[in-house]
N, CA, C and O atoms as a GROMACS GRO file, in nm:
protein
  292
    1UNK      N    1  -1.104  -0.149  -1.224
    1UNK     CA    2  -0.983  -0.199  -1.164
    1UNK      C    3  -0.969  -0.142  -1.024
    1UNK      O    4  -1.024  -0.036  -0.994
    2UNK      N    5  -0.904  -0.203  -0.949
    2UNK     CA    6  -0.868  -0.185  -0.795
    2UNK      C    7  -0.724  -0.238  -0.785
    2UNK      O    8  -0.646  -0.303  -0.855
    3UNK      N    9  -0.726  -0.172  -0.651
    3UNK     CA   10  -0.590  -0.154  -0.535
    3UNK      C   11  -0.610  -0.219  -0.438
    3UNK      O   12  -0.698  -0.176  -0.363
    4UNK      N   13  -0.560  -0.310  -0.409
    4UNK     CA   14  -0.540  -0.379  -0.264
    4UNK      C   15  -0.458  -0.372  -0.170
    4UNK      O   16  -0.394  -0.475  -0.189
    5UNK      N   17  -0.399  -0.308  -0.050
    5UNK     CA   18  -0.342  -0.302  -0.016
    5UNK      C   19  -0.309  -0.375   0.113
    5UNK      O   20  -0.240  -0.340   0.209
    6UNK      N   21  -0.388  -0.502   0.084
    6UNK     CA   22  -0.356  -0.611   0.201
    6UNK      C   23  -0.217  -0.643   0.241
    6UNK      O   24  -0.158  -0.659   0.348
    7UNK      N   25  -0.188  -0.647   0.120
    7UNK     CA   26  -0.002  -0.683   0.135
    7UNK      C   27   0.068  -0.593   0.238
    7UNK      O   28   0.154  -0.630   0.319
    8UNK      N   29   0.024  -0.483   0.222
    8UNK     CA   30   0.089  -0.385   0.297
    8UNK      C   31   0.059  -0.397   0.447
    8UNK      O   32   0.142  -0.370   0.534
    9UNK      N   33  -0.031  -0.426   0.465
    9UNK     CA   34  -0.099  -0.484   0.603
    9UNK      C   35  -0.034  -0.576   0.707
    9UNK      O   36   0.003  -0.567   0.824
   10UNK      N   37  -0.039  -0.685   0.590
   10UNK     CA   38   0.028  -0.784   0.635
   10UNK      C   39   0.170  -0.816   0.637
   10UNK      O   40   0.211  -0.922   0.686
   11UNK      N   41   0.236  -0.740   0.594
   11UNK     CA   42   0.396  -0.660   0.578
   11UNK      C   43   0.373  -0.596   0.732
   11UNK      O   44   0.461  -0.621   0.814
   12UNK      N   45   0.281  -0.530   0.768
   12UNK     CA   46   0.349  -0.393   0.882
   12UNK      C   47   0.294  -0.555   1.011
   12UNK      O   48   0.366  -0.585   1.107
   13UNK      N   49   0.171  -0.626   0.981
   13UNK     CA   50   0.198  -0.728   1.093
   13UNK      C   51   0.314  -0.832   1.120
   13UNK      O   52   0.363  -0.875   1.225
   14UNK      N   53   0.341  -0.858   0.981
   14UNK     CA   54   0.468  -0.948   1.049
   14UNK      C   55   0.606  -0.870   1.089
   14UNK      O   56   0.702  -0.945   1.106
   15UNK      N   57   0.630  -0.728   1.106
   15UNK     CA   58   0.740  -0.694   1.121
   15UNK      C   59   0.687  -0.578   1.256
   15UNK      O   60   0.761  -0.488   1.294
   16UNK      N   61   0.559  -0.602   1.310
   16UNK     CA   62   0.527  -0.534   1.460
   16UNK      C   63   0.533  -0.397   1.435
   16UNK      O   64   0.570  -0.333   1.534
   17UNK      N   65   0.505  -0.320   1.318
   17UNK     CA   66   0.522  -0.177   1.286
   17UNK      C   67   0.349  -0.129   1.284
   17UNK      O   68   0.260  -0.193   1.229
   18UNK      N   69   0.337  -0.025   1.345
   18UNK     CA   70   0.190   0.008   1.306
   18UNK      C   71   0.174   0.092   1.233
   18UNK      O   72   0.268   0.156   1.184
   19UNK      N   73   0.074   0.110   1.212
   19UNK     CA   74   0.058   0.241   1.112
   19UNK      C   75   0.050   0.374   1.140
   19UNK      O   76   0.032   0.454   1.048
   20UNK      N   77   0.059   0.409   1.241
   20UNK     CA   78   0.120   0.546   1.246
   20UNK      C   79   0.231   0.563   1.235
   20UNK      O   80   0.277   0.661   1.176
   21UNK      N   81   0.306   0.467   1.293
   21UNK     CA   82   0.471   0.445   1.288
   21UNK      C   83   0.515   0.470   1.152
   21UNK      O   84   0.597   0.552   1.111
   22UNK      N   85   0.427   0.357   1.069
   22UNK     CA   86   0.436   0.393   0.896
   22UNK      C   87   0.456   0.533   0.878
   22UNK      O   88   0.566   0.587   0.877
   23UNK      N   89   0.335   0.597   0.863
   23UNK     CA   90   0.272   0.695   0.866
   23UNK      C   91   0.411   0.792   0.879
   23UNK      O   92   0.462   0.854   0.785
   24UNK      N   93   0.446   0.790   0.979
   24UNK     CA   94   0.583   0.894   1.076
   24UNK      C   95   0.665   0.881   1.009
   24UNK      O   96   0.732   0.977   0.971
   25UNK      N   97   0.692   0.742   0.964
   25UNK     CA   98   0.871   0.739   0.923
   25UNK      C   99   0.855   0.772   0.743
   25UNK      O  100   0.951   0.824   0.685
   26UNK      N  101   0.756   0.745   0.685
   26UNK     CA  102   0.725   0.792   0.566
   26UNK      C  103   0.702   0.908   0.531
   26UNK      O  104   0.758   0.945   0.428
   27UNK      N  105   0.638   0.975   0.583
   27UNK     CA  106   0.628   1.122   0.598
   27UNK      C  107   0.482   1.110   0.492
   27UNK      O  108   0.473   1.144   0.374
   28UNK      N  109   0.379   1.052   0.582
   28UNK     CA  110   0.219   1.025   0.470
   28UNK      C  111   0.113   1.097   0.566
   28UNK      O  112   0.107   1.054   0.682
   29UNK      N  113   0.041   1.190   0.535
   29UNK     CA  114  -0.026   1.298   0.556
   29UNK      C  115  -0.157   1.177   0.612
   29UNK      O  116  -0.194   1.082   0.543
   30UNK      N  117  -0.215   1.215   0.767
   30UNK     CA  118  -0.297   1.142   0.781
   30UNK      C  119  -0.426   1.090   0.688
   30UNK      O  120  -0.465   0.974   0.689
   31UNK      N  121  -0.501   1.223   0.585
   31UNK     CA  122  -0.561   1.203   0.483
   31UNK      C  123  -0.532   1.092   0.386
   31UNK      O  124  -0.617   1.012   0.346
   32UNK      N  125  -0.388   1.093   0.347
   32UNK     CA  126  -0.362   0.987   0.302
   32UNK      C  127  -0.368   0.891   0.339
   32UNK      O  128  -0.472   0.834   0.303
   33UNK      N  129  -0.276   0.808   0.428
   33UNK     CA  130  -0.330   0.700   0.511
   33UNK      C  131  -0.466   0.662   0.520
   33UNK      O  132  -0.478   0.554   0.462
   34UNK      N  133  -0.593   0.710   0.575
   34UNK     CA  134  -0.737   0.748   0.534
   34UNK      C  135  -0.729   0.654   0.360
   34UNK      O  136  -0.763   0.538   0.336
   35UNK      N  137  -0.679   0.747   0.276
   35UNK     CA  138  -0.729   0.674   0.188
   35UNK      C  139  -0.653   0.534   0.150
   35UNK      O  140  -0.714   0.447   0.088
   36UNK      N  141  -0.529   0.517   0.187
   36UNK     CA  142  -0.500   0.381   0.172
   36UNK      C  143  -0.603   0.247   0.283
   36UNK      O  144  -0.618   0.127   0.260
   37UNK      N  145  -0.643   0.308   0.371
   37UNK     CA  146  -0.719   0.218   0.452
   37UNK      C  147  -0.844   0.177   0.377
   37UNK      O  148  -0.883   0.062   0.358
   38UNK      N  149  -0.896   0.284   0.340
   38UNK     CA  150  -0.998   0.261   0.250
   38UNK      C  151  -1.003   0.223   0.099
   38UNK      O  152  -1.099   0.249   0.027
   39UNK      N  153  -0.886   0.155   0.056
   39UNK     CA  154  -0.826   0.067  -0.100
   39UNK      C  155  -0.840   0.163  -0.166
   39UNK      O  156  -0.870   0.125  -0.279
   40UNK      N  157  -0.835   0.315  -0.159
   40UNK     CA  158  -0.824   0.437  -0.271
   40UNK      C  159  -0.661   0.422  -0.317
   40UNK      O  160  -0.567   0.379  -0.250
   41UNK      N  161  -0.664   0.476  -0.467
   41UNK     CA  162  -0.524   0.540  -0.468
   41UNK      C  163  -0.505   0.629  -0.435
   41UNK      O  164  -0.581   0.720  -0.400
   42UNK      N  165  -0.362   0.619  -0.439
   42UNK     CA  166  -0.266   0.705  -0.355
   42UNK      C  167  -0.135   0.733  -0.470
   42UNK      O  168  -0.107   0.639  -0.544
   43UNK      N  169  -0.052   0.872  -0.482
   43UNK     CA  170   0.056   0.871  -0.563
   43UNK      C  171   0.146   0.768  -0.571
   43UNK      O  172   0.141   0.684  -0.481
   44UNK      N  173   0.227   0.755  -0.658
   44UNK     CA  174   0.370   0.678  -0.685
   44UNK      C  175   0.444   0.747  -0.581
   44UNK      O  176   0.497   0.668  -0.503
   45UNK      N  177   0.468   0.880  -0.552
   45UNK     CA  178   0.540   0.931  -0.428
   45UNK      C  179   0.518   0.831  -0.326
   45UNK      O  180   0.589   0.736  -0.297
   46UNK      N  181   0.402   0.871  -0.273
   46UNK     CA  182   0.394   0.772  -0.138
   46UNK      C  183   0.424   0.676  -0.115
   46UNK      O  184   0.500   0.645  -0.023
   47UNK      N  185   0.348   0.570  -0.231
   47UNK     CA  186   0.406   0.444  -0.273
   47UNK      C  187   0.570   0.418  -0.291
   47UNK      O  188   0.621   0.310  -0.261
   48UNK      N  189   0.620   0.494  -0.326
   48UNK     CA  190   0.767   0.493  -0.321
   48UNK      C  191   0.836   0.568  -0.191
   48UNK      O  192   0.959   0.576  -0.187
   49UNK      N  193   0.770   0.611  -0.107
   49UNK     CA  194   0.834   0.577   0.040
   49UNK      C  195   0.825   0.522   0.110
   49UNK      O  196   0.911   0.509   0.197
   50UNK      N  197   0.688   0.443   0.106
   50UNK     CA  198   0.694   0.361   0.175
   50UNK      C  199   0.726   0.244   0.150
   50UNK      O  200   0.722   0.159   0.239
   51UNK      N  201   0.764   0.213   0.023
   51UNK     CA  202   0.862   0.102  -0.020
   51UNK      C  203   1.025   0.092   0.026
   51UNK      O  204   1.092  -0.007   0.054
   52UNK      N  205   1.055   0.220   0.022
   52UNK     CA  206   1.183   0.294   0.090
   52UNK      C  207   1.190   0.267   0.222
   52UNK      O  208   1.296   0.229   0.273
   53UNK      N  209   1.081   0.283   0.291
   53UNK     CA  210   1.122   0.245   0.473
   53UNK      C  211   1.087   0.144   0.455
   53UNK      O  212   1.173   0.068   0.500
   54UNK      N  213   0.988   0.077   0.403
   54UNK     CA  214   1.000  -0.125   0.469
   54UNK      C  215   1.116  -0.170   0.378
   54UNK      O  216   1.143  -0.289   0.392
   55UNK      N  217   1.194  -0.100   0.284
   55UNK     CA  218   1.276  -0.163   0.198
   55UNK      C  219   1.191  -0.310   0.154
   55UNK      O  220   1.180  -0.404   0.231
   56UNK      N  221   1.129  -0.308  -0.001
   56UNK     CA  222   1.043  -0.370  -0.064
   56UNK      C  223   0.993  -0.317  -0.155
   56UNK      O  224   0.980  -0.195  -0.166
   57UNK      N  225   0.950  -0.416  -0.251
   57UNK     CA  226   0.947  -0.311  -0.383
   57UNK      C  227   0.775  -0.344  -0.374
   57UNK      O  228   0.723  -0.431  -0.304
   58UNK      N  229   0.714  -0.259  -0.456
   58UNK     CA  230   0.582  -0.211  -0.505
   58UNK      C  231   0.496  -0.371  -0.505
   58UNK      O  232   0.391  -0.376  -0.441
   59UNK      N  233   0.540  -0.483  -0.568
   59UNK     CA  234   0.458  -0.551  -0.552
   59UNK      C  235   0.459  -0.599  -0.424
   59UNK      O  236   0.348  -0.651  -0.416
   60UNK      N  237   0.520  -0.616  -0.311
   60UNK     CA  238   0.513  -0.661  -0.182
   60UNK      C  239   0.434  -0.564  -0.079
   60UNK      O  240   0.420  -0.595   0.039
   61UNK      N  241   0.383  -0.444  -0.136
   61UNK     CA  242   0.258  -0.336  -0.042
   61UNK      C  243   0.125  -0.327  -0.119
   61UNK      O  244   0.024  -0.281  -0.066
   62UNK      N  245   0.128  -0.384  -0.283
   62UNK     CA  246   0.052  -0.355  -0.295
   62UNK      C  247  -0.035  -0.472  -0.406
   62UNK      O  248   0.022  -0.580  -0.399
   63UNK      N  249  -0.144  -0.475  -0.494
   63UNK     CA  250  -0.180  -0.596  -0.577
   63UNK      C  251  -0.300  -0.502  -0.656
   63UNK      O  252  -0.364  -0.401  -0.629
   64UNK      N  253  -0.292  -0.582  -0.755
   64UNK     CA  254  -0.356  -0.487  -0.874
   64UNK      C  255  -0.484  -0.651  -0.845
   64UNK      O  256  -0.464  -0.772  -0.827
   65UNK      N  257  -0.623  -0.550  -0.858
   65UNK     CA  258  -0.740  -0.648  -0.871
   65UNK      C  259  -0.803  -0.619  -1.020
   65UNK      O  260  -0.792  -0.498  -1.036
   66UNK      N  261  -0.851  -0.667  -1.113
   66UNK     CA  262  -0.919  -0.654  -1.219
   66UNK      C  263  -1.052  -0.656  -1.206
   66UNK      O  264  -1.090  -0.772  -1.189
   67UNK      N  265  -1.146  -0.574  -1.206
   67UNK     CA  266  -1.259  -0.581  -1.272
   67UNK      C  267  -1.329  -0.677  -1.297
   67UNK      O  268  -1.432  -0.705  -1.236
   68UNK      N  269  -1.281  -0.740  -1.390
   68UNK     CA  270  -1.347  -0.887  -1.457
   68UNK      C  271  -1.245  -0.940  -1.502
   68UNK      O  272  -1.142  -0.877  -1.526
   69UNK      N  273  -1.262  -1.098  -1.525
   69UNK     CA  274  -1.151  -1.163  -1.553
   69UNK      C  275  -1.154  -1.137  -1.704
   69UNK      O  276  -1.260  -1.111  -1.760
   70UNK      N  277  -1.017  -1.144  -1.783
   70UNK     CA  278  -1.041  -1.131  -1.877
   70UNK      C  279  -1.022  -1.279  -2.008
   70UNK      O  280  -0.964  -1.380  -1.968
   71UNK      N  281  -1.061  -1.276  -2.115
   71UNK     CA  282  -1.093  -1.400  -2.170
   71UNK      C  283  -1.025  -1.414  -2.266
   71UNK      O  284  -1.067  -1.374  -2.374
   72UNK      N  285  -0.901  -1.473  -2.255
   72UNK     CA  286  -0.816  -1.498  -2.338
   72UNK      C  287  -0.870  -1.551  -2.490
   72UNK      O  288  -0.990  -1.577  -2.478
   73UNK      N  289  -0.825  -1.575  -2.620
   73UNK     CA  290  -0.868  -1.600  -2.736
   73UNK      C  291  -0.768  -1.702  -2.788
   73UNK      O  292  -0.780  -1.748  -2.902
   0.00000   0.00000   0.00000
């Protein structure tokens, strides 16, 4: 399973915010950031501030990818 965090991307382009700006007003340790760029996880903390400054909940920064599809019965 994977993390996508395109959403979040495309959230900070349509509202002209960059990511350090993120970064600043969230209070996310450059390491971190690092790993959200690179589709790693990252805590529910983080994730929940930075849902807090764009005001938006969890599914609008982020998308759950599966593995394999799975095969219903």
């Amino acid at each position: 399973m994977a993390i996508s965090y395109n959403k979040l991307w495309k959230l900070l382009i349509d509202r002209k915010i960059s990511a350090a700006e993120l970064r600043k007003q969230a209070d996310i340790a450059p390491n971190t950031m690092t790993r959200i760029r690179k589709e790693q996880e990252v805590t529910m903390q983080v994730l929940c501030r930075i849902c807090a400054v764009l005001d938006v909940d969890f599914g609008d920064i982020i998308e759950f990818i599966p593995d394999e599809p799975h095969i219903k019965k």
